[in-house]
C-alpha atoms as a printed R data frame, in Angstrom:
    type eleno elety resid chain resno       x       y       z
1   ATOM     1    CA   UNK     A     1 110.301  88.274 104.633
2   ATOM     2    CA   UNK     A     2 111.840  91.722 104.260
3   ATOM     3    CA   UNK     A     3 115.010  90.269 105.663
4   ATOM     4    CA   UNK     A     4 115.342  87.476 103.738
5   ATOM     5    CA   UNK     A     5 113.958  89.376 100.582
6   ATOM     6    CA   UNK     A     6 116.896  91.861 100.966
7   ATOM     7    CA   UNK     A     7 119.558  88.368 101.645
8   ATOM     8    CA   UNK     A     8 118.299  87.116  98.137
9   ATOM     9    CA   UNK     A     9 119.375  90.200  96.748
10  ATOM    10    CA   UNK     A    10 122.750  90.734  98.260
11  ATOM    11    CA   UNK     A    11 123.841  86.973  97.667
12  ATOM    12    CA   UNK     A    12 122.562  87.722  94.037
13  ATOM    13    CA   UNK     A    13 125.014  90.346  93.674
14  ATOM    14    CA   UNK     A    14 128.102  87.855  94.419
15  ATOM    15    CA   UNK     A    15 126.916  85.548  92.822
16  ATOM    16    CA   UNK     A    16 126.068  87.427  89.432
17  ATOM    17    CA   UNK     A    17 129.878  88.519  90.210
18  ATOM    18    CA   UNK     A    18 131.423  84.809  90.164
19  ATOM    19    CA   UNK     A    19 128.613  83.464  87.367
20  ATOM    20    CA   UNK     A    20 130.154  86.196  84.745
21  ATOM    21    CA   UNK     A    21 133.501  85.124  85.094
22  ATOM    22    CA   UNK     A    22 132.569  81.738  84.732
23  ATOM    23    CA   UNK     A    23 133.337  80.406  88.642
24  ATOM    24    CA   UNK     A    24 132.172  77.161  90.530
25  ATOM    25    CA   UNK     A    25 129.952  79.700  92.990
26  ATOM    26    CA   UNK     A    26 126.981  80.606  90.693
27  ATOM    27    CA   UNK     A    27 123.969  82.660  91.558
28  ATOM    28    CA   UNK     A    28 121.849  79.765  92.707
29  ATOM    29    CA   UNK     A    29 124.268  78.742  95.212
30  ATOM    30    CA   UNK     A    30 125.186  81.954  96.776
31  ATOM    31    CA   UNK     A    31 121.650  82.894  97.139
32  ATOM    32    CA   UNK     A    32 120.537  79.620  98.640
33  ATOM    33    CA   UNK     A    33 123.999  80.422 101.112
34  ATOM    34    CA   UNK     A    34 122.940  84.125 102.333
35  ATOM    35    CA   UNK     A    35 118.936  83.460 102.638
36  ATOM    36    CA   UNK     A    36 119.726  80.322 104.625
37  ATOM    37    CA   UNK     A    37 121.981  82.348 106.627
38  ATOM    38    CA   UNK     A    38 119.862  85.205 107.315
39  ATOM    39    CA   UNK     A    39 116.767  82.222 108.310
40  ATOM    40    CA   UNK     A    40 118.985  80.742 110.663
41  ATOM    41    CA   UNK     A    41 120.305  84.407 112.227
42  ATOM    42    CA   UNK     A    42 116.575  85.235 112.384
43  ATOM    43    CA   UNK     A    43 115.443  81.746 114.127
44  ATOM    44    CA   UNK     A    44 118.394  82.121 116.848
45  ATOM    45    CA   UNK     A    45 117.267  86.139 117.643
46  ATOM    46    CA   UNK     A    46 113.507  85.184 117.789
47  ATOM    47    CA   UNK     A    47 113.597  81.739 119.347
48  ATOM    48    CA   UNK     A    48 115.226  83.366 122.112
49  ATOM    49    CA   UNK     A    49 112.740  86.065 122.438
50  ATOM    50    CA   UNK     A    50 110.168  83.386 122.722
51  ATOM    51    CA   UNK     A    51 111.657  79.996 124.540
52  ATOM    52    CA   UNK     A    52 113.392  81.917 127.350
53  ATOM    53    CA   UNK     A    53 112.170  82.328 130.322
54  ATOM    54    CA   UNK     A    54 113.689  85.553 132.479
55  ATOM    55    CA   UNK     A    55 115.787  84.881 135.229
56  ATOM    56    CA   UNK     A    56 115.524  80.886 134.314
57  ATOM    57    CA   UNK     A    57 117.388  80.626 130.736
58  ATOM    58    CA   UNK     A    58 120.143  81.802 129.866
59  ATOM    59    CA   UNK     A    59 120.348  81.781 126.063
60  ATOM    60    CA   UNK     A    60 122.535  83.465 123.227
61  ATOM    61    CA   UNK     A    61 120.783  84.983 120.242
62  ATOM    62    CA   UNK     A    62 123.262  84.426 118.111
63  ATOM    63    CA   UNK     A    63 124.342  81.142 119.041
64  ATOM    64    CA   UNK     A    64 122.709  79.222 115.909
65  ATOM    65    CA   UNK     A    65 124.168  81.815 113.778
66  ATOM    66    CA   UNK     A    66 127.653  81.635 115.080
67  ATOM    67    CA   UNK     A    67 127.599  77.631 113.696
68  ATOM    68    CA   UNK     A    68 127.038  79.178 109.835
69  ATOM    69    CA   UNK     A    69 130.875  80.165 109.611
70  ATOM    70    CA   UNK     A    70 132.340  76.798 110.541
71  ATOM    71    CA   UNK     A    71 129.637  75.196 108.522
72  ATOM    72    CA   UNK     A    72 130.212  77.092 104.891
73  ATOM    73    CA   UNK     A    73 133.538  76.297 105.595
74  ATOM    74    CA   UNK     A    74 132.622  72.947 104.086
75  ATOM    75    CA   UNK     A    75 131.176  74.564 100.515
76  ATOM    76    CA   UNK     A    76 133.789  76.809 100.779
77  ATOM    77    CA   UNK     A    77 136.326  73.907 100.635
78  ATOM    78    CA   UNK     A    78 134.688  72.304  98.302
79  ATOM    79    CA   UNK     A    79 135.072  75.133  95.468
80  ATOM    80    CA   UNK     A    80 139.147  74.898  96.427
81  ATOM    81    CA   UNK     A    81 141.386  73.239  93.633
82  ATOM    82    CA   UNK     A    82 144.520  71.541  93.926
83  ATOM    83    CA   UNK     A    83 145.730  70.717  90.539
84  ATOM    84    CA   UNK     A    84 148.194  68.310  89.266
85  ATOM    85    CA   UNK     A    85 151.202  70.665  89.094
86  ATOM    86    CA   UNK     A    86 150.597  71.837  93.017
87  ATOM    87    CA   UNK     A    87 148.960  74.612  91.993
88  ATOM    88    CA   UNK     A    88 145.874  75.863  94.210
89  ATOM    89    CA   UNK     A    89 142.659  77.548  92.825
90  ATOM    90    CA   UNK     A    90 139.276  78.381  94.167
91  ATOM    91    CA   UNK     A    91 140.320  80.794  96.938
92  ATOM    92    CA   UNK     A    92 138.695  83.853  95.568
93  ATOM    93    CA   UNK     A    93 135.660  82.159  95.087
94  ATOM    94    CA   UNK     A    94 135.724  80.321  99.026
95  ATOM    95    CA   UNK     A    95 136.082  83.813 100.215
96  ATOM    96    CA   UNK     A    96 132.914  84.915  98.325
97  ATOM    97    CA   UNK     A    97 131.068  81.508  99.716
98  ATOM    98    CA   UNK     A    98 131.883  82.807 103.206
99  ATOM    99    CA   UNK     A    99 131.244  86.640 101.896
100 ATOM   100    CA   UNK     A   100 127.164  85.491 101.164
101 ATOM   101    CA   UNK     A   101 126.696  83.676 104.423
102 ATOM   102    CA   UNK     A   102 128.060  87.187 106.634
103 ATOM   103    CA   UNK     A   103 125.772  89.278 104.407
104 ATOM   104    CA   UNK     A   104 122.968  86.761 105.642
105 ATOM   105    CA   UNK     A   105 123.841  87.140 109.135
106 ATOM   106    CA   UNK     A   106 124.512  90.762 109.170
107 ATOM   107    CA   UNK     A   107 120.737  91.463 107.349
108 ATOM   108    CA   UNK     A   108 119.000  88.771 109.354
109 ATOM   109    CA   UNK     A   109 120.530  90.436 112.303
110 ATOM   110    CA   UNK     A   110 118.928  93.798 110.734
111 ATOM   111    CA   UNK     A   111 121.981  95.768 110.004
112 ATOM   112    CA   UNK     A   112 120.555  96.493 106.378
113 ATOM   113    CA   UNK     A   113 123.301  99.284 105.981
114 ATOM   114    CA   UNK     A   114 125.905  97.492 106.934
115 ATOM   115    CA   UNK     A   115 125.540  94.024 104.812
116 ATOM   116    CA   UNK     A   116 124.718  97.099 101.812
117 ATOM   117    CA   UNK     A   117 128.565  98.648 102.457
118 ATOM   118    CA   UNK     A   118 129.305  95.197 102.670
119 ATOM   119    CA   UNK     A   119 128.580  93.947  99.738
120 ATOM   120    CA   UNK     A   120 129.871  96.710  97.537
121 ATOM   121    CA   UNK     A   121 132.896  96.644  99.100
122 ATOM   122    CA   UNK     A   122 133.098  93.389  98.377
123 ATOM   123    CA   UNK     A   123 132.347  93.291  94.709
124 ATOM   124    CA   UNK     A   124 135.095  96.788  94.453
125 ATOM   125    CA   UNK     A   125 137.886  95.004  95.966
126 ATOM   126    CA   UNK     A   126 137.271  91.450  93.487
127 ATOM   127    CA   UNK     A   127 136.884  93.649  90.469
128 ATOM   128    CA   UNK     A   128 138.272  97.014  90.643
129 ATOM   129    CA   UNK     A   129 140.974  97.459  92.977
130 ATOM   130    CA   UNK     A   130 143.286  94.872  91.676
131 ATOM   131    CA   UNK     A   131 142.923  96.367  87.936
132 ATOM   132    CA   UNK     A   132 143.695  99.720  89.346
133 ATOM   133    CA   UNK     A   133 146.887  98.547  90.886
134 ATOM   134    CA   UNK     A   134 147.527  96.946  87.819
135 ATOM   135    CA   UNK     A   135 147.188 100.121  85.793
136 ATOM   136    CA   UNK     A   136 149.424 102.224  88.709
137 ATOM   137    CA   UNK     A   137 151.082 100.010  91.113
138 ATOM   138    CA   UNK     A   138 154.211  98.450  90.175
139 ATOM   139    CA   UNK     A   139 154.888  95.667  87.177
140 ATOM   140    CA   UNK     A   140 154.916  92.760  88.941
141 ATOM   141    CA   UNK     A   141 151.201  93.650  90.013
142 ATOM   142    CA   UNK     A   142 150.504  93.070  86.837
143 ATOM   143    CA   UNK     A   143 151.858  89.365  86.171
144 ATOM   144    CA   UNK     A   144 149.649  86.479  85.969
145 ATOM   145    CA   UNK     A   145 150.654  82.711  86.554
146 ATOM   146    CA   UNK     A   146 150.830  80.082  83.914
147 ATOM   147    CA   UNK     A   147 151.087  76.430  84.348
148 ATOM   148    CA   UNK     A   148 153.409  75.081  81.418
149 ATOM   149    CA   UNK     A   149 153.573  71.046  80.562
150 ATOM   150    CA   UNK     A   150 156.706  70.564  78.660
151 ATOM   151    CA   UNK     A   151 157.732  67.425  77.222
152 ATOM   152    CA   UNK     A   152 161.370  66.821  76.165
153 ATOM   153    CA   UNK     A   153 163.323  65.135  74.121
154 ATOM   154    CA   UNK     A   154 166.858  65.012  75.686
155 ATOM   155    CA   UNK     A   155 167.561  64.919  79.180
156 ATOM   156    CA   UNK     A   156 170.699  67.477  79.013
157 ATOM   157    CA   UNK     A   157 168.799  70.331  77.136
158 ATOM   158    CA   UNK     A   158 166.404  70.960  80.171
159 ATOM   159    CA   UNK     A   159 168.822  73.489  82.306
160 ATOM   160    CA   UNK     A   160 169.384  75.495  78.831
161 ATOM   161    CA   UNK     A   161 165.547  75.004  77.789
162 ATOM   162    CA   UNK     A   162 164.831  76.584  81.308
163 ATOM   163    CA   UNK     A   163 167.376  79.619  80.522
164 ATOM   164    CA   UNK     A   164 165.508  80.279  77.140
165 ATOM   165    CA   UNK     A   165 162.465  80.783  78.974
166 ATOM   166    CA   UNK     A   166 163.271  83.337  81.443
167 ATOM   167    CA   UNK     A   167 165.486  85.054  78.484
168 ATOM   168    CA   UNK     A   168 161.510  85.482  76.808
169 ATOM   169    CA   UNK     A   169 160.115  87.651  79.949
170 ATOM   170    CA   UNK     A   170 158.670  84.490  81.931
171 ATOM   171    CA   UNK     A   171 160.328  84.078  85.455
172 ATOM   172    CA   UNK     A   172 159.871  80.390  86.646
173 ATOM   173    CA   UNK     A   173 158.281  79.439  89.720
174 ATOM   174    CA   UNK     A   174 158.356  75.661  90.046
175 ATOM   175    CA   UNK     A   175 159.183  73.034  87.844
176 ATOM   176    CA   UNK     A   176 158.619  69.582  88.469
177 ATOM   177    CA   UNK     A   177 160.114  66.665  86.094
178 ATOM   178    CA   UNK     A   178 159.318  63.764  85.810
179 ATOM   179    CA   UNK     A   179 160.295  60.631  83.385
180 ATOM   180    CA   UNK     A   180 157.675  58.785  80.845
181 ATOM   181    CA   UNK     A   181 157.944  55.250  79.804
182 ATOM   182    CA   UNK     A   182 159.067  55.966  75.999
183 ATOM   183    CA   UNK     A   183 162.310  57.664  77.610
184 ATOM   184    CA   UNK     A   184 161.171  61.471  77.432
185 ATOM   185    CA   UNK     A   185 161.343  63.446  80.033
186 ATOM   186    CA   UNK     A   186 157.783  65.954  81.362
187 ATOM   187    CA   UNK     A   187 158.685  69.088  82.973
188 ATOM   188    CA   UNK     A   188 155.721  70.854  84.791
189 ATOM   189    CA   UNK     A   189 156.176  74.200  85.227
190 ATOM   190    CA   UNK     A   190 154.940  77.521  86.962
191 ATOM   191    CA   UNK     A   191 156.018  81.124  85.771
192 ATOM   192    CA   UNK     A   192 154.837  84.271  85.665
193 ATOM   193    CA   UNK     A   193 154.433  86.363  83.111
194 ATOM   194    CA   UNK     A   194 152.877  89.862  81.838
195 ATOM   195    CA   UNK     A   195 149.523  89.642  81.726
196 ATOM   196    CA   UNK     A   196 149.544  91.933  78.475
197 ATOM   197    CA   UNK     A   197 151.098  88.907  76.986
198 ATOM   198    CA   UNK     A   198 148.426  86.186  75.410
199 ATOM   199    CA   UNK     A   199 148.740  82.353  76.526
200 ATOM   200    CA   UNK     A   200 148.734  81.777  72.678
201 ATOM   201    CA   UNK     A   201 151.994  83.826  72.342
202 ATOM   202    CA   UNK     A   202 153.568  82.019  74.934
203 ATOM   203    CA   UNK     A   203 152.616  78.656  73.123
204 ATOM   204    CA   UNK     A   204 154.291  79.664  69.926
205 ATOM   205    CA   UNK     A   205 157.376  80.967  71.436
206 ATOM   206    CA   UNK     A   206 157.584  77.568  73.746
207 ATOM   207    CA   UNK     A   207 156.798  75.600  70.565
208 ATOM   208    CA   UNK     A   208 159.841  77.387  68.539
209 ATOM   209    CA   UNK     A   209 162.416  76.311  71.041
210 ATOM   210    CA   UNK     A   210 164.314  73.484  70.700
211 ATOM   211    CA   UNK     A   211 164.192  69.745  71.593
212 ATOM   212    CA   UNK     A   212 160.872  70.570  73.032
213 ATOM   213    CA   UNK     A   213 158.938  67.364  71.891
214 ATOM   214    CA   UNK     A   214 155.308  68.468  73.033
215 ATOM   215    CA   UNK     A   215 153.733  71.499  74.948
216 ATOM   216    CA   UNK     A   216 150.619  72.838  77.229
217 ATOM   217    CA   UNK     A   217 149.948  76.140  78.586
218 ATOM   218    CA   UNK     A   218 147.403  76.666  80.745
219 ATOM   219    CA   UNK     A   219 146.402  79.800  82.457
220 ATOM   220    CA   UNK     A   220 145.811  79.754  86.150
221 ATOM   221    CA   UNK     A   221 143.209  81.933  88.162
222 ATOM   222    CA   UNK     A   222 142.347  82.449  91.739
């Protein structure tokens, strides 16, 4: 009880971290992950202490436990998005899926201090490393990704339309085009950009340029 007392607590902890910032992986479901993780760890170490029979059985303690990576794997896909403009999200947050089972092995296995380092480590590196290499490391540490929808109205304008953008400190990434049925032309794009500058600022300059019929920006997070 102890054990799976101190997995509840643990698997709160990520998922307080994904709840606040608004992620598939709540609290619910990464405590469910890391006390069913440490029950599991603790039925494989015990049922071998009490099924085997010395010299007869040969059995691994940790053989039911080894089974809970490939099986989060599934939850952990689950959480992964791949949107319309090729763009994949949900990686941060299948990492923390996986993150709350190993903290349920590692304190149903009884390393207490260890699944404890673990998890602040854990919560450090998602929210405070990357802002301090933000704040010190180099620019492009800084940059976030944007997903633009563009529509057109003249096919010719798009190699000059692309030019304007990266003259307004947004590099482009990918752009896919495509043609719609009332003879304007979508361009789906991906740039980066400083992430001191606002998606709304990037709307209004976007929406200023010319022969740019309609336009969507959406901001994309791991």
């Amino acid at each position: 009880m102890v054990k799976m007392a101190i997995a509840l607590l643990l698997g709160l902890l990520i998922g307080l971290d994904r709840q606040l910032k608004h992620k598939p992986l709540g609290m619910k479901t990464s405590m469910v992950i890391s006390v069913a993780s440490c029950l599991i760890t603790l039925v494989s170490i015990k049922s071998v202490q009490q099924y085997s029979i010395p010299g007869h059985t040969n059995m691994d303690p940790m053989r039911l436990a080894a089974q809970i990576v490939s099986g989060v794997g599934f939850i952990g896909a689950g959480v992964i998005l791949r949107r319309s403009n090729d763009v994949i999200s949900g990686l941060t947050t299948a990492a923390m899926v996986w993150a709350a089972s190993a903290l349920g092995i590692a304190t149903g296995a009884g390393y207490y201090l260890e699944a404890g380092c673990a998890a602040i480590l854990i919560i450090t590196a998602i929210n405070f490393v990357p802002a301090l290499f933000k704040l010190l490391g180099p620019s492009k540490l800084s940059e976030r990704d944007l997903s633009i929808n563009i529509v057109v109205r003249e096919n010719d304008e798009m190699t000059k339309l692309i030019d304007e953008i990266e003259q307004n400190s947004m590099k482009v990434k990918h752009i896919k085009i495509k043609d719609l049925s009332d003879g304007k032309r979508q361009m789906q794009i991906v740039v980066s950009a400083s992430s001191k500058m606002r998606t709304t600022t990037v709307y209004y300059t976007l929406k200023k340029m010319r022969h740019i019929f309609a336009v969507e920006v959406e901001t994309i997070t791991a």
